[in-house]
C-alpha positions as CSV (number, residue, x, y, z in Angstrom):
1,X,111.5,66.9,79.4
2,X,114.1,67.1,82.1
3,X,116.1,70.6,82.4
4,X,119.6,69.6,83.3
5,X,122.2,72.7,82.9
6,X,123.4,74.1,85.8
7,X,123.7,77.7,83.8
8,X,119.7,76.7,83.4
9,X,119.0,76.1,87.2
10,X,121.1,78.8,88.9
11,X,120.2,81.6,85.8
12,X,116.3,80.9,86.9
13,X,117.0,80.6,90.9
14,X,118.6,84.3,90.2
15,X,115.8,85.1,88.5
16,X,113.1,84.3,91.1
17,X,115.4,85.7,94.1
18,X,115.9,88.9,92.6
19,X,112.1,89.2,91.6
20,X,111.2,88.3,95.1
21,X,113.9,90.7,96.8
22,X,112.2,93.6,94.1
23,X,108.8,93.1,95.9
24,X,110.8,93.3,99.7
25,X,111.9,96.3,98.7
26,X,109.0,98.1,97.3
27,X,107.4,97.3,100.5
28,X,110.3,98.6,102.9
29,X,108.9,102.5,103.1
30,X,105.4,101.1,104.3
31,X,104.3,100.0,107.9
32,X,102.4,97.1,108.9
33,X,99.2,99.5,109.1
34,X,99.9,100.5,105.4
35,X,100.0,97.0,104.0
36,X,96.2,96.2,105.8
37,X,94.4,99.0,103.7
38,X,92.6,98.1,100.5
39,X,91.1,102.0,99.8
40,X,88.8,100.1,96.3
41,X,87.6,97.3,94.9
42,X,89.8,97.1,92.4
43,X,92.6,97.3,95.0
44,X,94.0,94.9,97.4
45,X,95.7,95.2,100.4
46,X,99.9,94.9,100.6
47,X,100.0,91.9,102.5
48,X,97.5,89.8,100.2
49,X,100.0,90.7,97.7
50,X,102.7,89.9,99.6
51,X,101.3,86.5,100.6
52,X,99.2,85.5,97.3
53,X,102.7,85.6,95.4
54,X,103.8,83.0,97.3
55,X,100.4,81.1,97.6
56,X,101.3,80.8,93.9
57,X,104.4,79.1,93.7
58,X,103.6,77.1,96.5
59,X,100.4,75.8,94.9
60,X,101.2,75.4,91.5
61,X,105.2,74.3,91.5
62,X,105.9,73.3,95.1
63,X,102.9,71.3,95.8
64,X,103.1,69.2,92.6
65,X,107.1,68.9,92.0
66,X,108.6,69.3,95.2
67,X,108.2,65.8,96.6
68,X,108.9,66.7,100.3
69,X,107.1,69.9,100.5
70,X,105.4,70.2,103.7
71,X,102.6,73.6,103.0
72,X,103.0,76.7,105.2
73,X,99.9,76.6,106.7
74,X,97.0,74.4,105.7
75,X,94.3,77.2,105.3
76,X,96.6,79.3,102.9
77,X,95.8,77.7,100.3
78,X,92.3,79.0,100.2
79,X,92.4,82.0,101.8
80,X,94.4,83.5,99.6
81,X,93.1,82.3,96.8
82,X,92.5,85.0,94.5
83,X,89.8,83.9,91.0
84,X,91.1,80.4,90.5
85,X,87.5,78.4,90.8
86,X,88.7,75.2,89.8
87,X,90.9,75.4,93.1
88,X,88.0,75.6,95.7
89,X,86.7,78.9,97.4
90,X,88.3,82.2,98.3
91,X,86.9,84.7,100.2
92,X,84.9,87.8,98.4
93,X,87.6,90.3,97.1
94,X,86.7,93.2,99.1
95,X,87.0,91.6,102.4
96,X,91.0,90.9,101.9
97,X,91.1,94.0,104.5
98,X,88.9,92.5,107.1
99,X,91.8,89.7,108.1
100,X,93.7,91.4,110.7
101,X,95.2,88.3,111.0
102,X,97.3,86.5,110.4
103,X,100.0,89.4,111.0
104,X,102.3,90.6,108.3
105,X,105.5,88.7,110.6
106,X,103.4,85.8,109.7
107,X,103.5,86.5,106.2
108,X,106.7,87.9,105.9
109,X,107.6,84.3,107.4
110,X,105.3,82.1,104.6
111,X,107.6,84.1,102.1
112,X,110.6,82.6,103.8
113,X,109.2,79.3,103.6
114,X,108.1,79.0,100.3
115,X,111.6,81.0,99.2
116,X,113.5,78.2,101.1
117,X,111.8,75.3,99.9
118,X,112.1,77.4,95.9
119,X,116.0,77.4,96.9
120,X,115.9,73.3,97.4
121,X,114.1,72.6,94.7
122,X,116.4,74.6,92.2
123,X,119.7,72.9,93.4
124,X,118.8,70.1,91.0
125,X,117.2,69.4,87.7
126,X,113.8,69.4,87.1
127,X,111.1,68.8,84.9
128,X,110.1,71.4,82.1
129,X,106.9,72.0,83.4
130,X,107.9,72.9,86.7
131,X,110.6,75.2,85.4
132,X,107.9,77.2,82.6
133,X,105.3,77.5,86.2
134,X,108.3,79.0,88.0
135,X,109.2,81.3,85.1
136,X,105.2,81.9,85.1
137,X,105.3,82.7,89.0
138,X,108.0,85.5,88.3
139,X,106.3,87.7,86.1
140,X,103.1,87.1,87.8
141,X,105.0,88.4,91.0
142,X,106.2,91.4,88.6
143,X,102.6,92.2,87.7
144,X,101.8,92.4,91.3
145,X,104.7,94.4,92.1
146,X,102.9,97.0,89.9
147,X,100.1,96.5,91.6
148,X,101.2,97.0,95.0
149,X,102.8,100.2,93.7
150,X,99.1,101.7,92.3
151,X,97.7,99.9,95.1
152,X,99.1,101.5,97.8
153,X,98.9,104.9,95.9
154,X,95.4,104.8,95.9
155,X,95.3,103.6,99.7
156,X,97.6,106.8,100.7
157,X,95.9,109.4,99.0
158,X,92.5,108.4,100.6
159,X,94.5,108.8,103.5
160,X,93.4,112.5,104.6
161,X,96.3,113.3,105.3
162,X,97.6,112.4,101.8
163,X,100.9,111.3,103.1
164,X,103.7,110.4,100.4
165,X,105.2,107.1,99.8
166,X,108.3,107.9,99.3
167,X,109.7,111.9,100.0
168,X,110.6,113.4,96.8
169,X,114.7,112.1,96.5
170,X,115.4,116.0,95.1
171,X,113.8,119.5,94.4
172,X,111.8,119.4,91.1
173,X,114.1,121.0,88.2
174,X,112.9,123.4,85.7
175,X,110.3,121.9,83.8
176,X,111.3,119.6,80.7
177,X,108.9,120.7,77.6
178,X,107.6,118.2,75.8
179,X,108.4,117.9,71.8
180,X,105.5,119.2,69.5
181,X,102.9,116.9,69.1
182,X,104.1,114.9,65.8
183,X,102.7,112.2,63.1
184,X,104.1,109.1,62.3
185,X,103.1,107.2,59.2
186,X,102.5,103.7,58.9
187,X,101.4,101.7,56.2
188,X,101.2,97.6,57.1
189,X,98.8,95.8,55.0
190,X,98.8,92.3,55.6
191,X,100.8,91.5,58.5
192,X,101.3,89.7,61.3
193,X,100.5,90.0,65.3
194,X,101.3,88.0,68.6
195,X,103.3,85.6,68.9
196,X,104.6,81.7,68.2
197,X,106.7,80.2,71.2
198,X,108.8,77.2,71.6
199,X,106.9,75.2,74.2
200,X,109.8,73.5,75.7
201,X,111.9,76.9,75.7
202,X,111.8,78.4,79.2
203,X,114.4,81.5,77.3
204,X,111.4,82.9,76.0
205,X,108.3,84.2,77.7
206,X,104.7,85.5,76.7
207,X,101.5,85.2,78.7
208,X,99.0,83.2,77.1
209,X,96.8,86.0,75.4
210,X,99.6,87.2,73.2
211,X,99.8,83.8,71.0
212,X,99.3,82.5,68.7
213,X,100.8,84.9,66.4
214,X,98.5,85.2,63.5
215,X,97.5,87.6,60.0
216,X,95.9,90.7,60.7
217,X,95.3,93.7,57.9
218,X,96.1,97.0,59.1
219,X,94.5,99.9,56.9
220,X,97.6,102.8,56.3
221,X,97.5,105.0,59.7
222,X,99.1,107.8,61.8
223,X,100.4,107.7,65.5
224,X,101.2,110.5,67.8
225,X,104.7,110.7,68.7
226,X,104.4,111.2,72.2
227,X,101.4,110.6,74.6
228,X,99.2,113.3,75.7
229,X,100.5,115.5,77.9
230,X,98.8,116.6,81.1
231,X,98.6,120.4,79.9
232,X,97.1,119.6,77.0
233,X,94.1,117.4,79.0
234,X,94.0,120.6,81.0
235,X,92.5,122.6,77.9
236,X,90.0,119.4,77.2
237,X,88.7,120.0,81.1
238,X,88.3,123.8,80.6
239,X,86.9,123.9,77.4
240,X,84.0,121.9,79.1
241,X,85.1,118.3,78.1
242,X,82.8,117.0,80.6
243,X,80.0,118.3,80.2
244,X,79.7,117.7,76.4
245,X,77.8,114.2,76.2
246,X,78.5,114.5,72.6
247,X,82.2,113.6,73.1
248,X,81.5,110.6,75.2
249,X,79.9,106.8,74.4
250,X,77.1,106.5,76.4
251,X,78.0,103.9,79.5
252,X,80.9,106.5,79.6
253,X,78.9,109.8,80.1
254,X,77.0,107.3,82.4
255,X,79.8,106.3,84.1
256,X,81.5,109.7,84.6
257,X,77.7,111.6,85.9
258,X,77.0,109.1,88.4
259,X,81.0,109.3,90.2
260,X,81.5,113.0,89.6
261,X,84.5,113.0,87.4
262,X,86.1,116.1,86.5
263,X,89.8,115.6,86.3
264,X,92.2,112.7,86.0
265,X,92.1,110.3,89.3
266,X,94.2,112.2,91.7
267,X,93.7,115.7,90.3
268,X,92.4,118.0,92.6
269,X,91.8,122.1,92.8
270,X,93.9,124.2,94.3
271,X,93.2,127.3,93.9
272,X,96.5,128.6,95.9
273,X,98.8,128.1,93.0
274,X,99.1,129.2,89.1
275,X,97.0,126.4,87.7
276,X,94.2,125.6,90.1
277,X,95.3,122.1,89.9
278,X,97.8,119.8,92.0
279,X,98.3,116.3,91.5
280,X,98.7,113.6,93.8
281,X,101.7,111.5,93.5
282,X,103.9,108.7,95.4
283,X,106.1,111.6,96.3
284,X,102.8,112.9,97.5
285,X,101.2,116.3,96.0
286,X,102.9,118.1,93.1
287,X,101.2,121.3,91.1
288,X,100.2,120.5,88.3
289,X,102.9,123.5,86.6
290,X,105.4,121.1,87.8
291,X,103.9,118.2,85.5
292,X,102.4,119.7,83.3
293,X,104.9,118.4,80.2
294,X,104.4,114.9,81.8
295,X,101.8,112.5,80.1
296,X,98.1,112.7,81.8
297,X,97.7,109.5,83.7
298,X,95.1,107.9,85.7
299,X,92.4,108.3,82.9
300,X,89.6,105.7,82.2
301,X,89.0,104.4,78.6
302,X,86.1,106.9,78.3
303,X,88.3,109.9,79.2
304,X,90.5,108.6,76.9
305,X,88.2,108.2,74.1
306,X,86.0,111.8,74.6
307,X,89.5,113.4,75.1
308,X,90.2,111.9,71.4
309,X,87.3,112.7,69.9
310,X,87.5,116.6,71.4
311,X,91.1,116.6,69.7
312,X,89.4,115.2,66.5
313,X,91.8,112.0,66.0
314,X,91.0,108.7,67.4
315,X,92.6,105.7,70.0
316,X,94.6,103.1,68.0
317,X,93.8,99.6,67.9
318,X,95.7,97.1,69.5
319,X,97.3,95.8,66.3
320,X,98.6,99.6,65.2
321,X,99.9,99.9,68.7
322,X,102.2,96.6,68.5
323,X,103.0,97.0,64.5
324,X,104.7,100.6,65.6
325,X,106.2,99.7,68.7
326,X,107.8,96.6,66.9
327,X,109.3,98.8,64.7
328,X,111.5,100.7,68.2
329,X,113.5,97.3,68.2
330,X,113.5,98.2,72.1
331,X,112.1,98.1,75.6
332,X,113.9,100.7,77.3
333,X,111.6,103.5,79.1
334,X,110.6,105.4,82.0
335,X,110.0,102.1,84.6
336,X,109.7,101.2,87.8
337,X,113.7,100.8,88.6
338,X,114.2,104.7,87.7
339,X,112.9,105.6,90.9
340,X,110.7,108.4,89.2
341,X,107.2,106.4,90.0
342,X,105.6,109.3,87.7
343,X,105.5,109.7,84.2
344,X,108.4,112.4,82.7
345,X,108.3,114.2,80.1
346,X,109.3,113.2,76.6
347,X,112.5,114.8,75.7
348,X,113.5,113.3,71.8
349,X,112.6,115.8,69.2
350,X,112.3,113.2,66.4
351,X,110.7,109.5,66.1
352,X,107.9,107.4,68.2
353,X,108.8,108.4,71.9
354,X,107.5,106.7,75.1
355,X,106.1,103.7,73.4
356,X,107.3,102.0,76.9
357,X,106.7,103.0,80.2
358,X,105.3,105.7,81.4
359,X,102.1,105.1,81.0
360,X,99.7,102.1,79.6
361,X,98.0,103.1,76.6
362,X,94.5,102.6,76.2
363,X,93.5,101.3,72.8
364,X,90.1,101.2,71.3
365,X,90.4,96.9,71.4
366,X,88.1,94.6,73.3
367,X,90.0,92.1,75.0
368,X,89.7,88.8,72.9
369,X,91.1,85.7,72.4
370,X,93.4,85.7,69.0
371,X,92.3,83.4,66.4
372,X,93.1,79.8,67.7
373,X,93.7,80.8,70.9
374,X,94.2,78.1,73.4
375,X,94.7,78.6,77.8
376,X,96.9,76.7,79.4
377,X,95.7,73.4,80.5
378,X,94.4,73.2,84.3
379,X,93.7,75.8,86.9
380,X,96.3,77.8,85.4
381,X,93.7,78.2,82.1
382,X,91.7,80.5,84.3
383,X,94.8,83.0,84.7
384,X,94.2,85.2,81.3
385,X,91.0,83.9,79.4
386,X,88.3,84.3,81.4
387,X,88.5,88.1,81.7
388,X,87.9,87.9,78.1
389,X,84.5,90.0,78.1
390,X,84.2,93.4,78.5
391,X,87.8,94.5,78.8
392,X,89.7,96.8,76.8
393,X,93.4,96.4,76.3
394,X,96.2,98.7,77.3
395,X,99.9,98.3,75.7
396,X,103.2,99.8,76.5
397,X,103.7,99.3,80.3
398,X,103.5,102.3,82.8
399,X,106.3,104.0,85.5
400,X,105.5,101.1,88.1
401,X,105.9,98.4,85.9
402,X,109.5,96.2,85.9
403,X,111.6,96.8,82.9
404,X,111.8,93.0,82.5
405,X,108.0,92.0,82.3
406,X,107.3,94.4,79.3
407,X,107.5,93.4,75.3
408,X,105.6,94.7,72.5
409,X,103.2,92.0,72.6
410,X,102.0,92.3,75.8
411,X,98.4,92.7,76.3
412,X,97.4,94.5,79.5
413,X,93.4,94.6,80.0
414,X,91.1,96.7,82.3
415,X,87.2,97.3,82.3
416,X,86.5,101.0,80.7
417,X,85.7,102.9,83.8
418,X,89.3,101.9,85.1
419,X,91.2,104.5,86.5
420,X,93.7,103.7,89.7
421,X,96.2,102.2,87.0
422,X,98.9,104.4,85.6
423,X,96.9,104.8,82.1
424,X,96.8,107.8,79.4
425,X,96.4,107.8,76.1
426,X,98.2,108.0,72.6
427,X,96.5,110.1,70.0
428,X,96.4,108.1,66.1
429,X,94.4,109.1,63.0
430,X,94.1,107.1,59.4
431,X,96.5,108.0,57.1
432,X,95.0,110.5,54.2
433,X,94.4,108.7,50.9
């Protein structure tokens, strides 16, 4: 399959320069210093990021469809590497800090490249393949975008001088409260989940672990109509929430003695102000009376789940999650191109609200492959499906993540002690008979 329309070449070249000039400008309030620090192991520094965006499209579209391609540098291709096997070697995750060089001009300059040579190759018709990698290579950019953004949050406030990423664009207003805490019913039955995509349509986009759309049975259930709030985790923490092992699965409470948890990631006391508490945001630190209407973030699946159980209701699966937010018949939330980079409070009085953005939702679902699941063919098969073991999946998108890249299908996934991402929780129940 050849695509041939013009409106089909240029519409994409948009689409990867404004994708590409999205991650340029997330990174224009950091210096070179800032884009070396990887502050976790989950975390990686900005300029792997910067250059492993581009290692993709180079090595998956450029290097096999662009006849005349000449490759950056020959050691790129490995070096920044990130898990694909089949490729060769990369180096060990938590050493991406360690490679002072080359310099970020150097990267900033291997973006250029590849961009030019992306620009060539889009000025005539190519072959579908090459046209679903590049639409492939724009939302994994988008998903690193939302990486660099929790990335480099984790890598400031370990900074000791907690400096913010971005000054605060005005003085907080009077705090939004959030709508009661509200029930929604539902009541599927046998329905359906995922879903079934044209292979030769390049319109239409879903990773690999959201297909094939298939039956699932959904018993009658409840959702919350909002997430929970950050006030209302502050009750769980001083009615002893963490130190009641009855409230937590065991590799939890296991998790949470051995690394000291307390509070949310990025909570910390203060004893100078009302609450005790500030919180640490990319507009640096904020008390926490100034969010405390805003959903809790920054939670691992265990905090989640004990902060469920201490409520007496439960996490939904993944397949309640997507049958209600199918129902919103949008995408529209609280992302990355508001500028707030921090959940806000919910404001609607009626109805499901922050089913998008925000913050991802932990669910109580192990990250599986769907019933005849198949990965893409090649290296790009290691992209979604080999992380399928002891994951749980998240839903809904967060404050850092591009409006574009989120649908109700979307399956984010994380190990359970997971905490750097922007992640709460939504409260469900089953329905009463």
């Amino acid at each position: 399959m050849m695509i041939a329309a013009v409106t089909s070449i240029s519409t994409l070249l948009a689409r990867y320069q404004a994708v590409r000039q999205a991650t340029s400008q997330l990174c224009r309030p950091l210096s070179p210093e800032d884009c070396m620090v990887q502050s976790c192991p989950e975390a990686s520094p900005v300029k792997w990021h910067l250059a492993h965006t581009s290692w993709f499209f180079e090595t998956f579209v450029l290097t096999e469809f662009a006849s005349a391609y000449q490759p950056f540098h020959p050691e790129f291709r490995w070096l920044f590497n990130s898990y694909y096997n089949s490729l060769g070697d990369m180096p060990e995750k938590k050493l991406r800090a360690s490679f002072s060089r080359p310099p970020l001009e150097a990267i900033l300059a291997y973006r250029a490249h590849v961009d030019a040579a992306m620009a060539r190759l889009l000025q005539h018709s190519i072959e579908g393949e090459a046209a679903r990698r590049i639409v492939l290579g724009i939302e994994h950019e988008q998903q690193h975008q939302e990486l660099i953004a929790t990335d480099i949050k984790h890598a400031l406030f370990t900074n000791p001088l907690h400096p913010a990423y971005l000054e605060a664009a005005s003085p907080q207003q009077e705090t939004t409260i959030a709508p009661p805490l509200e029930w929604t019913d539902f009541t599927p039955g046998l329905t359906e989940a995922g879903l079934t995509l044209d292979p030769n349509s390049i319109d239409a986009f879903a990773f690999d672990n959201e297909t094939p759309r298939h039956p699932v049975y959904i018993a009658p259930f409840r959702l919350a109509n909002r997430p929970v709030t950050c006030a209302e985790y502050l009750t769980f923490i001083d009615q002893n929430g963490y130190d009641r092992p009855e409230l937590w699965l065991s590799e939890g409470w296991t998790a949470m003695r051995a690394e000291g948890w307390q509070a949310p990631l990025y909570w910390q006391r203060d004893n100078t102000i009302k609450s005790g508490w500030c919180l640490y945001t990319l507009h640096g630190f904020q008390p926490l009376e100034d969010l405390s209407e805003t959903p809790v973030c920054h939670l691992s699946f265990f905090e989640a789940d004990a902060y469920a159980r201490w409520a007496g209701y439960r996490l939904p699966t993944e397949f309640e999650w997507e049958h209600a937010a199918v129902q919103t018949q949008f995408t529209r939330g609280n992302f990355v191109e508001t500028g707030n980079l921090h959940p806000i409070p919910a404001t609607a009085l009626t109805g499901l609200q922050q089913i998008f953005g925000d913050v991802w939702e932990w669910t109580q679902s192990g990250y599986t492959g769907y019933p005849g699941y198949k990965p893409l063919p090649g290296a790009l098969g290691e992209y979604n499906g080999k992380f399928m073991s002891s994951q749980i999946v998240l839903r809904g998108g967060s404050c850092v993540t591009p409006a574009a890249h989120i649908r109700p299908t979307y399956r984010n996934f994380f190990t359970p002690a997971t905490r750097w991402q922007f992640s709460g929780l939504r409260l469900a129940q089953d329905a009463p008979k």
